[in-house]
C-alpha positions as CSV (number, residue, x, y, z in Angstrom):
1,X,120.7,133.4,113.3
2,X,122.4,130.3,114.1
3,X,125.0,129.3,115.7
4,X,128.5,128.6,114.3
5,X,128.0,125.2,115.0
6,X,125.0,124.8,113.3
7,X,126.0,122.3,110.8
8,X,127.3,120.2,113.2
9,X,127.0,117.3,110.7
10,X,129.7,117.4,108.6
11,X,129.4,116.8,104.8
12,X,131.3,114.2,105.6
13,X,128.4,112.6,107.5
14,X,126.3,110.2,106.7
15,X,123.5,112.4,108.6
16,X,124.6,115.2,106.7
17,X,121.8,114.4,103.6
18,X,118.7,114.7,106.5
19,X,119.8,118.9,106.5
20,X,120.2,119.4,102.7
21,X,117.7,119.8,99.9
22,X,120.7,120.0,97.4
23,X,120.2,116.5,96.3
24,X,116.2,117.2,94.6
25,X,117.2,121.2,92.9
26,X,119.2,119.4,89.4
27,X,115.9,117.3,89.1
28,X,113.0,118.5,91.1
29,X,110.6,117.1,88.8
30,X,111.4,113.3,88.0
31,X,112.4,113.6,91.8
32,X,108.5,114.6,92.5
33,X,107.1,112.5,90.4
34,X,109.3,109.5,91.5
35,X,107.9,110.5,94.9
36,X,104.0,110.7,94.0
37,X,104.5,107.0,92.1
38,X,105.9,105.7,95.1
39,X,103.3,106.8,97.7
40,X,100.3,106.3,95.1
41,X,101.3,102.8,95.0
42,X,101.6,102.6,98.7
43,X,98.5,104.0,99.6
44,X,96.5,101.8,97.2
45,X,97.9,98.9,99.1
46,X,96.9,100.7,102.3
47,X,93.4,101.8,100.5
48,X,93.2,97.6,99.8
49,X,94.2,96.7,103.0
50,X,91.4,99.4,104.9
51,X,88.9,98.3,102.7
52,X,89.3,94.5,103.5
53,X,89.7,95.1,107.3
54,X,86.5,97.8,107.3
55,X,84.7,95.1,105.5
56,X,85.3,92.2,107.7
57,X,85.1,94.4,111.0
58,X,81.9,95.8,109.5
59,X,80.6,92.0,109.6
60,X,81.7,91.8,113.2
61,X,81.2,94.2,114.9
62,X,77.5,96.5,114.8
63,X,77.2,100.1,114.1
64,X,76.8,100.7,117.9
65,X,80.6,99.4,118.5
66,X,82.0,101.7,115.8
67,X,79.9,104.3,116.9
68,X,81.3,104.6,120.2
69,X,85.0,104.9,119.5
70,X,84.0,107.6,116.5
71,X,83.0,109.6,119.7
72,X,85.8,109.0,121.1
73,X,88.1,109.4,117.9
74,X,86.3,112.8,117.4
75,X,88.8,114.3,119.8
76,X,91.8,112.2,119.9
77,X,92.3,112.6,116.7
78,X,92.5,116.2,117.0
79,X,95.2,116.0,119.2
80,X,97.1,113.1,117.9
81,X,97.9,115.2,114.8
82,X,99.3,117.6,117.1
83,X,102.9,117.1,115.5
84,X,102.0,115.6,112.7
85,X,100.1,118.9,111.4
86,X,102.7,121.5,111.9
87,X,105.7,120.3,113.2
88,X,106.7,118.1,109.9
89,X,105.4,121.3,107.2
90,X,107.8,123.5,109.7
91,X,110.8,121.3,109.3
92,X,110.1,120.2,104.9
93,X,109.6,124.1,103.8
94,X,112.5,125.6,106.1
95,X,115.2,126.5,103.2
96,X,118.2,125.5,106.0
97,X,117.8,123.2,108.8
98,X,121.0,121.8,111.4
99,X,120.9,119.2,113.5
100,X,120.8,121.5,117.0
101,X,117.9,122.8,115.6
102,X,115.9,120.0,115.1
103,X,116.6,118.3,118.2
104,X,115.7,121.4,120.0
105,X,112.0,121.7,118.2
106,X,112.2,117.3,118.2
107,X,111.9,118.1,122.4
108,X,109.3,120.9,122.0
109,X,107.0,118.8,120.1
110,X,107.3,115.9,122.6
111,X,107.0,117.6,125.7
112,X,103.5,119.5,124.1
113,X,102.6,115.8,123.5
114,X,103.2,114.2,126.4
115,X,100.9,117.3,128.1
116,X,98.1,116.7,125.4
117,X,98.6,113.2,126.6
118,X,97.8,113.8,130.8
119,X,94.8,116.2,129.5
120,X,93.2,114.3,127.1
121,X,93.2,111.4,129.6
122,X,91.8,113.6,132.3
123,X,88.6,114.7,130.1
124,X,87.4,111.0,130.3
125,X,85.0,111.9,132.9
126,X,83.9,114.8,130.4
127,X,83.2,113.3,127.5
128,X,81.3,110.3,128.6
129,X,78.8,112.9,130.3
130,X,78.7,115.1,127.2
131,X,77.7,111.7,124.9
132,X,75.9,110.3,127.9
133,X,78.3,107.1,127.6
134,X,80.0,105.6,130.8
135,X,81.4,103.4,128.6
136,X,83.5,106.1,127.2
137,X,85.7,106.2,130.4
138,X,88.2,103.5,129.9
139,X,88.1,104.3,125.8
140,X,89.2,107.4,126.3
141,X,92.4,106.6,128.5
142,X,93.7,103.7,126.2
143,X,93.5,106.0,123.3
144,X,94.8,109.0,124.8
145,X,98.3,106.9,124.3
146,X,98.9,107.6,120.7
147,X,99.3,111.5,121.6
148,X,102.3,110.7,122.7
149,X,103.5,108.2,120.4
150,X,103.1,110.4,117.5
151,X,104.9,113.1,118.9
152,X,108.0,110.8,119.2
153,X,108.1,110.1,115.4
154,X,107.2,113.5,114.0
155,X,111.0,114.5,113.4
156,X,112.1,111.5,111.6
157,X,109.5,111.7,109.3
158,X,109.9,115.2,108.3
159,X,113.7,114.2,107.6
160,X,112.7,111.2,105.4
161,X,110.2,113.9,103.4
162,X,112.3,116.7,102.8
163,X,115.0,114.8,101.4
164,X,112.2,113.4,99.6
165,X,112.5,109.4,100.6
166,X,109.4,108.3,99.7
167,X,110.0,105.0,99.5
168,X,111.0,104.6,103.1
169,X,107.9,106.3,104.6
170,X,105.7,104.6,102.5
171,X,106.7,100.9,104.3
172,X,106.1,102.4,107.7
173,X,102.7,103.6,106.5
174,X,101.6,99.9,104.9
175,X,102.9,98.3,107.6
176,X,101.3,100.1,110.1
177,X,98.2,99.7,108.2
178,X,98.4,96.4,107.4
179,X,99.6,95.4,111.2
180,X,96.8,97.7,112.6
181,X,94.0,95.9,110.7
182,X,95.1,92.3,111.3
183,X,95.5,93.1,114.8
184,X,91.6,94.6,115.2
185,X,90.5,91.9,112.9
186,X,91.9,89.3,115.2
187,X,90.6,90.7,118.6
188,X,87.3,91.0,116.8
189,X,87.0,87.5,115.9
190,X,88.1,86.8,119.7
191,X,84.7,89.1,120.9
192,X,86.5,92.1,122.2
193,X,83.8,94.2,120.2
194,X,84.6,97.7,120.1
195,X,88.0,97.9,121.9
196,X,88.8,95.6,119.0
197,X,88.6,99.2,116.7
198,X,90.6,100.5,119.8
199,X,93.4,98.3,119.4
200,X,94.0,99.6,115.9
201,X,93.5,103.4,116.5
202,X,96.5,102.4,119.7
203,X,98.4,99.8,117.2
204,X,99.4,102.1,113.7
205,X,100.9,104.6,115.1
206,X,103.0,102.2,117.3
207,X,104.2,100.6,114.4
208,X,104.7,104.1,112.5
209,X,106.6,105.8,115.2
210,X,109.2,102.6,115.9
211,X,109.3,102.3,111.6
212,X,110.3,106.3,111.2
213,X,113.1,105.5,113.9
214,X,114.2,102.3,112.0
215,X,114.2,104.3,108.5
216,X,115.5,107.3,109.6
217,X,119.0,107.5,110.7
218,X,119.0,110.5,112.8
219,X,118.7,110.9,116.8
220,X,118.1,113.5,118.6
221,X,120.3,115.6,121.0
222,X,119.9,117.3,123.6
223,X,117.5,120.7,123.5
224,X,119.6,123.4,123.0
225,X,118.9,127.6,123.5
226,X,119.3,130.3,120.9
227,X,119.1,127.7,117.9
228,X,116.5,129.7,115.7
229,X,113.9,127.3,117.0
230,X,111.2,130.0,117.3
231,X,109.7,130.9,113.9
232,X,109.4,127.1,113.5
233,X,107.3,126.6,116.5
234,X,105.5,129.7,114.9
235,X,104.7,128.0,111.6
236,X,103.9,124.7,113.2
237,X,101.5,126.8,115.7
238,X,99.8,127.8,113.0
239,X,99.7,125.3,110.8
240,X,97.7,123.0,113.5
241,X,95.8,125.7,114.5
242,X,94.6,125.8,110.9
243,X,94.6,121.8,111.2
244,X,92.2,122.3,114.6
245,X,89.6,124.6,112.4
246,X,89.7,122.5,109.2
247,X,89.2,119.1,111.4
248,X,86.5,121.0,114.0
249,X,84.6,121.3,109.7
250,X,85.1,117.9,109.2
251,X,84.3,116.6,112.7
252,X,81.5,118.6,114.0
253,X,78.8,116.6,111.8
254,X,79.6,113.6,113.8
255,X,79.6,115.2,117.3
256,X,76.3,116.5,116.6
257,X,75.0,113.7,115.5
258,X,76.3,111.4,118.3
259,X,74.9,113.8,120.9
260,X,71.6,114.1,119.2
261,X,71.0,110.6,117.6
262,X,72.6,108.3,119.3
263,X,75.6,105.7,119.0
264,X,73.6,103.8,116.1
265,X,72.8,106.3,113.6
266,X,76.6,108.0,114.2
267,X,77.9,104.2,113.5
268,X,76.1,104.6,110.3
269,X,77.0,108.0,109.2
270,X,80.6,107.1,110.4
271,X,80.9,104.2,108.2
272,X,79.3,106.2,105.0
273,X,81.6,109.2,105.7
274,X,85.0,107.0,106.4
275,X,84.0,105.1,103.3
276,X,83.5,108.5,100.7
277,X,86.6,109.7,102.1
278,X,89.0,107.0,101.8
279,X,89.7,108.0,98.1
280,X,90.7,111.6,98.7
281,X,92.8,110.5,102.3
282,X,94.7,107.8,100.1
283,X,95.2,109.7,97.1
284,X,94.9,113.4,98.2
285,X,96.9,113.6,101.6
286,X,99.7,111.1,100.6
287,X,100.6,113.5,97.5
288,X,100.2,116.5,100.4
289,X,104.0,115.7,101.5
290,X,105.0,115.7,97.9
291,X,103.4,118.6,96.5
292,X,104.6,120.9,99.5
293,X,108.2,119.7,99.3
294,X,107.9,120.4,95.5
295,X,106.2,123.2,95.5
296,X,108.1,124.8,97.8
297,X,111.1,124.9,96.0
298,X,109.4,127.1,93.4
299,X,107.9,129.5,95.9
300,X,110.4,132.4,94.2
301,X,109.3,131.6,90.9
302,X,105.5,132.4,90.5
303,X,105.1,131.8,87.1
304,X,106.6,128.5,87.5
305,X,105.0,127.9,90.5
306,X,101.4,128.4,89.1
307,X,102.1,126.6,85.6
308,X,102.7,123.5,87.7
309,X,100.1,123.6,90.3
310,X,97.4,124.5,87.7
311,X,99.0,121.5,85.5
312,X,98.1,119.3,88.7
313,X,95.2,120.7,89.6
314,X,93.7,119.9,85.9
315,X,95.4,116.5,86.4
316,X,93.2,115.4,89.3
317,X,89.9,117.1,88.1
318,X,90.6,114.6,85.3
319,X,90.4,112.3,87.9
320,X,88.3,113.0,90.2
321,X,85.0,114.5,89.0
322,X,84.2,111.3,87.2
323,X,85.1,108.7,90.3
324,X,82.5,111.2,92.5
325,X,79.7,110.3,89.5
326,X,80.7,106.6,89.9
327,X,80.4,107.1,93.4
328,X,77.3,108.7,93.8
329,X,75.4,106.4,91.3
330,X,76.4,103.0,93.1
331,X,76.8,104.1,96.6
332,X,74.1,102.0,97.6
333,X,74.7,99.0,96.1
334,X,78.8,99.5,96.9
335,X,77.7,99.7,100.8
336,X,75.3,96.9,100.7
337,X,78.5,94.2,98.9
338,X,81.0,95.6,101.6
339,X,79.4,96.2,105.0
340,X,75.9,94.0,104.4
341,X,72.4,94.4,104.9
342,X,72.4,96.0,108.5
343,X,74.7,98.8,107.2
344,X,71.1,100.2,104.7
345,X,71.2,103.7,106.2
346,X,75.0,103.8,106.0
347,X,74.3,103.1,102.1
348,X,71.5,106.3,101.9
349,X,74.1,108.7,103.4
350,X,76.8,107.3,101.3
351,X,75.1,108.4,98.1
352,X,75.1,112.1,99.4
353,X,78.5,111.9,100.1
354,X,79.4,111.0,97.1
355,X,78.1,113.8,95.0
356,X,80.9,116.0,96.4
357,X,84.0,113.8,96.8
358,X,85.5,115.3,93.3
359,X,85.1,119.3,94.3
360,X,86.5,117.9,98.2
361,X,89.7,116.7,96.6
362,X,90.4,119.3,94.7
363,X,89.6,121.7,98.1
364,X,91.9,119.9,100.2
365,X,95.3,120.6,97.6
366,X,94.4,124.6,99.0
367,X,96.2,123.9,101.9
368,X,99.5,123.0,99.3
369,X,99.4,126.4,98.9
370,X,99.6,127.6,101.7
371,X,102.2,125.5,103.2
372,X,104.4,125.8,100.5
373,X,104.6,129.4,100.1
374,X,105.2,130.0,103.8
375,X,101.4,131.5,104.6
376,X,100.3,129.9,107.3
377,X,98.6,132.9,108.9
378,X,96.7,133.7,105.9
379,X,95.6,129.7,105.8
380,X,94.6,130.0,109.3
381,X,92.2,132.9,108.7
382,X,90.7,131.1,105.7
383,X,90.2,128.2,107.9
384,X,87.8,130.3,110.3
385,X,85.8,131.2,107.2
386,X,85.3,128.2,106.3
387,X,84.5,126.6,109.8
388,X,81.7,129.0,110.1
389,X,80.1,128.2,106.5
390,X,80.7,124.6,107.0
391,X,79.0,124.5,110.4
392,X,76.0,126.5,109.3
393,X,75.3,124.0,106.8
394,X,75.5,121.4,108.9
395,X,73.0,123.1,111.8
396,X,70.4,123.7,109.0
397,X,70.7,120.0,107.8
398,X,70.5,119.0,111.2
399,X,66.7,119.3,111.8
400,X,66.5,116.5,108.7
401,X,68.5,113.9,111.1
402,X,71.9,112.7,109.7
403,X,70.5,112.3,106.3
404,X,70.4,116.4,106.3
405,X,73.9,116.7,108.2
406,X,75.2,114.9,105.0
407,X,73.6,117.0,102.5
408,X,74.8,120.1,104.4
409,X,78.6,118.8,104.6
410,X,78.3,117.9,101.0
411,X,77.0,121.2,99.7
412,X,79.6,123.4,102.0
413,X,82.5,122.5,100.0
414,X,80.7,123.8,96.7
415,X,80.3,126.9,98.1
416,X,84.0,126.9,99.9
417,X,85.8,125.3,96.9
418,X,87.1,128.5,94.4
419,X,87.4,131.1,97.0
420,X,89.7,129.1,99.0
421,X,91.8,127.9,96.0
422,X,92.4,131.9,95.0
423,X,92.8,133.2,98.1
424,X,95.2,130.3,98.5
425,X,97.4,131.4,95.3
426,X,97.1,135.2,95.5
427,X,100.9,135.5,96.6
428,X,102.0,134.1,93.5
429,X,99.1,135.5,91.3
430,X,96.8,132.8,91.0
431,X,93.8,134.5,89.2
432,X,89.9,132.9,89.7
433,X,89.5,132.7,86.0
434,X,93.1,130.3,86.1
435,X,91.2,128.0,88.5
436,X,87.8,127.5,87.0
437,X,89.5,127.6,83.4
438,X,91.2,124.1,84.9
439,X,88.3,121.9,86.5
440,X,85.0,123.4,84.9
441,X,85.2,121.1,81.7
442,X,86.0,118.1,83.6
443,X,82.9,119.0,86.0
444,X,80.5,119.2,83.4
445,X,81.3,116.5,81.9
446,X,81.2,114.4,84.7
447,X,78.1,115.9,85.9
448,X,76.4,115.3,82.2
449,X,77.6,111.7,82.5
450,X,76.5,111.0,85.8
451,X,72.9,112.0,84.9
452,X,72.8,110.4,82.0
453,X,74.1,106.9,83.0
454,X,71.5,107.2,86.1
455,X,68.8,108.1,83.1
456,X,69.5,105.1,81.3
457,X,70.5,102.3,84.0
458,X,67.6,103.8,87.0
459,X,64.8,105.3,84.8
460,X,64.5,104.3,81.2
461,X,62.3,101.8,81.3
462,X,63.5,99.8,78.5
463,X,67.1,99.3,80.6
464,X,65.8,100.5,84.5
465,X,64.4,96.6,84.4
466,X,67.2,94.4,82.8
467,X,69.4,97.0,85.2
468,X,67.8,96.2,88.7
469,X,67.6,92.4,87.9
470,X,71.3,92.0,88.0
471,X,73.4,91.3,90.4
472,X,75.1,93.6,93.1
473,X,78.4,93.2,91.4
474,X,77.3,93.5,88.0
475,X,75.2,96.2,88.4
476,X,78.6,98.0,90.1
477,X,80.6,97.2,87.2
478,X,77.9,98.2,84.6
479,X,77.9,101.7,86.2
480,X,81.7,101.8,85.8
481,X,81.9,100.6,82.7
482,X,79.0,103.1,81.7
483,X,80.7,106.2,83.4
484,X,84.1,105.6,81.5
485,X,82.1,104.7,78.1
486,X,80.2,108.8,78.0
487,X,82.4,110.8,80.1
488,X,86.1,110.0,78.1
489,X,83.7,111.1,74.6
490,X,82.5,114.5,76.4
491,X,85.8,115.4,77.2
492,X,87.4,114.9,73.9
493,X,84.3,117.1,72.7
494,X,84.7,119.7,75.3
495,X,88.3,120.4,74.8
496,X,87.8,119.5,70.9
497,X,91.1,116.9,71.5
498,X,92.6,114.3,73.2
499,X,94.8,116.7,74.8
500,X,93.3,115.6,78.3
501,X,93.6,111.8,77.9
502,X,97.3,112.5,76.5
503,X,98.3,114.6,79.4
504,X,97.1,111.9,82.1
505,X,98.6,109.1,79.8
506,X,102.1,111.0,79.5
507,X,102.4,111.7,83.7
508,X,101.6,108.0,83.8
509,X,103.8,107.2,81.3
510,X,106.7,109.5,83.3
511,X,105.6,108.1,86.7
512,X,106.5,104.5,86.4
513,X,109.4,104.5,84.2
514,X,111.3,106.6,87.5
515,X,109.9,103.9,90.1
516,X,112.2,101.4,87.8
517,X,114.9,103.3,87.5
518,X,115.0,104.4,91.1
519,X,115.5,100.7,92.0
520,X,117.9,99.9,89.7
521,X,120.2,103.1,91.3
522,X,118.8,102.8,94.7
């Protein structure tokens, strides 16, 4: 229990909003979808500016460069998120929060950092002799530096998200992304080769850490004992132990291939993998934040709680499942106008990716689940489950080079996708038949339209020819065009109305009108 001075913020206080949740209860959904508006539209701008600076560093810089800090990255990352994978879910679901409190687990998270920090810098030696990469040495010291920096900010943005302050985190997180870019962009043009991609990996969160400070009002205090501080550290244990597992499933496809192919074809793989999974990290893990702070709030109400997040789930399935058709149908030709002729293998491996992007966003909104209803225990032994499918696939697609690797890491999250969405939602009754009852029209028709449209614009000889005479960009935006054109018709046929359509254009519809009038009060 907590002290008696536990609210040592007054109402009266300005600070006093950063420990409430009172203000999104009268209006939890126009406050939520106020919130997903606002970091949609900021993550497009950061999805515009990526895509610009990966396509002017790809032109650069070779596949070797980007291949080197991806080794690197593979394991920095991991602990960079450190904080930012446990520490801010802790602080947005805990129903009552004081300021003692958080100072107390604000130290805890930084002092873990700073220790990830020495380590992480001391396993230099390491890591070049598992890659067989002296170069690796210096890489790994400059970007063991962020550790620590994103430990510093953790706090301040868990404050801005539970109050549900989009709009404040989201300038942080384009300007850091923006800043980032111009800055590895610049150094690039000035020959620094790959410590140019270092720069940016040191460079956003610099700029995130000192923006969450600006935006956020609070400061710490000094640690204190006996403030309840433990079944936080707890939950944010086992949240980024579930974080570690889920990132080792995502990440061990590139450490094998580095180790066993080289720099060159890892460059390649990296660029085709970042590239597939730029759509679900800027439209999937923004509306994370959201969802759980949301979501959370209906955690005593299953029912409710399921109605909504099956409403969402359909939503992006909507979505999604045709975008991964588009994807997988002009993922050559996409990779060949961005990155350029030396990127063709990058281009091959994109392709495969693509055919799973839809059923990997809808896996990743599992983990809403689980961090909104408080189960991080249950996520975490998921997560091993899943590690060990995921990394069989990948050894068996091994033996075909990265080509097979991408096959395997595609296919895994077929397999993985409807168990880990039930298991997921059992606390609050989420039956199998409620899941596939949401996506499987929207698969199907997606899947119908993506063979169909690669029928008629790769093999029909009548169109095949007129097709592969045009241009790089027209042929892009005649696959569009075509994708849209069938799979909006076999929708409306499946579902036997425009129920679908009306339901996307009526979120919309409700999404933008807020943004306005959240200015206008603001």
């Amino acid at each position: 229990m907590p002290d008696s001075d536990t609210n040592s913020n007054s109402a009266s206080s300005p600070l006093s909003d950063y420990f409430t949740t009172d203000h999104s209860r009268s209006d939890l959904r126009t406050r939520a979808l106020r919130s997903a508006t606002v970091t949609i539209i900021a993550q497009g701008c950061t999805f515009v500016a990526g895509t610009a600076g990966t396509i002017i560093l790809a032109r650069l810089l070779t596949p070797r460069d980007f291949g080197l800090v991806t080794m690197v990255l593979s394991i920095s990352l991991l602990l960079q998120n450190f904080g930012t994978n446990g520490f801010i879910e802790a602080t947005i679901q805990r129903p009552e929060i004081h300021h003692r409190l958080i100072s107390t687990f604000f130290w805890a998270n930084v002092a873990l950092s700073f220790v990830l920090t020495l380590l992480f810098m001391a396993s230099a030696p390491v890591i070049a002799w598992f890659y067989k990469e002296p170069l690796l040495k210096p890489i790994v010291v400059v970007m063991a530096v962020p550790i620590l920096l994103s430990g510093l900010s953790t706090q301040h943005q868990a404050l801005l998200m539970r109050k549900l302050n989009f709009y404040r985190t989201s300038v942080y997180e384009v300007g850091a992304a923006i800043i980032s870019l111009a800055v590895a962009v610049l150094l690039a043009l000035r020959g620094w080769g790959y410590w140019a991609l270092v720069a940016k990996w040191v460079v956003s969160p610099l700029v995130i850490t000192a923006g969450a400070w600006i935006m956020c009002g609070w400061r710490p205090g000094a640690p204190s004992r006996r403030t309840g501080v433990r079944p936080m550290l707890r939950f944010a244990f086992n949240t980024y132990g579930n974080f570690v597992l889920n990132y080792l499933g995502k990440t061990v496809d590139k450490i094998l291939v580095g180790r066993f192919q080289g720099s060159q074809p890892l460059g390649n793989y990296d660029r085709a993998y970042q590239l597939s999974n730029m759509l679900p990290n800027q439209l999937v893990n923004p509306l994370a934040n959201v969802a759980i702070a949301s979501f959370s709030r209906l955690s005593n109400d299953p029912e409710k709680y399921r109605r909504n997040y099956l409403q969402v789930l359909s939503i992006l399935s909507f979505v999604c499942m045709p975008i991964s058709a588009a994807l997988t149908l002009m993922g050559k030709d996409l990779i060949l106008l961005l990155l350029g002729p030396q990127w063709t293998a990058a281009g091959e491996l994109f392709t495969v990716f693509g055919f799973s992007i839809g059923v990997m966003m809808l896996y990743m909104t599992h983990a809403w689940l689980h961090l909104s209803l408080g189960t991080p225990g249950r996520w975490f032994r998921w997560s091993i489950i899943a590690l060990t499918i995921t990394v069989v696939f990948i050894a068996v697609g091994l033996r075909f080079g990265a080509f097979g690797v991408a096959v395997g890491y595609s296919a895994s999250f077929y397999v993985l996708l409807a168990p880990a969405l039930w298991y997921a939602g059992r606390p609050v009754h989420l039956r199998l038949s409620f899941i596939v009852s949401a996506i499987w029209k929207y698969y199907v028709s997606a899947l119908a339209t993506g063979l169909l449209c690669w029928y008629v614009l790769h093999k029909a000889v009548l169109t095949s020819n007129v097709f592969n005479q045009l241009g790089i960009l027209y042929r892009i935006v005649l696959t569009l065009f075509a994708c849209v054109l069938i799979y909006l018709p076999l929708v409306v046929l499946f579902y036997g109305s425009l129920k679908p359509v009306s339901q996307f254009i009526f979120v919309l519809r409700e999404m933008i009108p807020n943004t306005f009038s959240a200015k206008r009060t603001r």
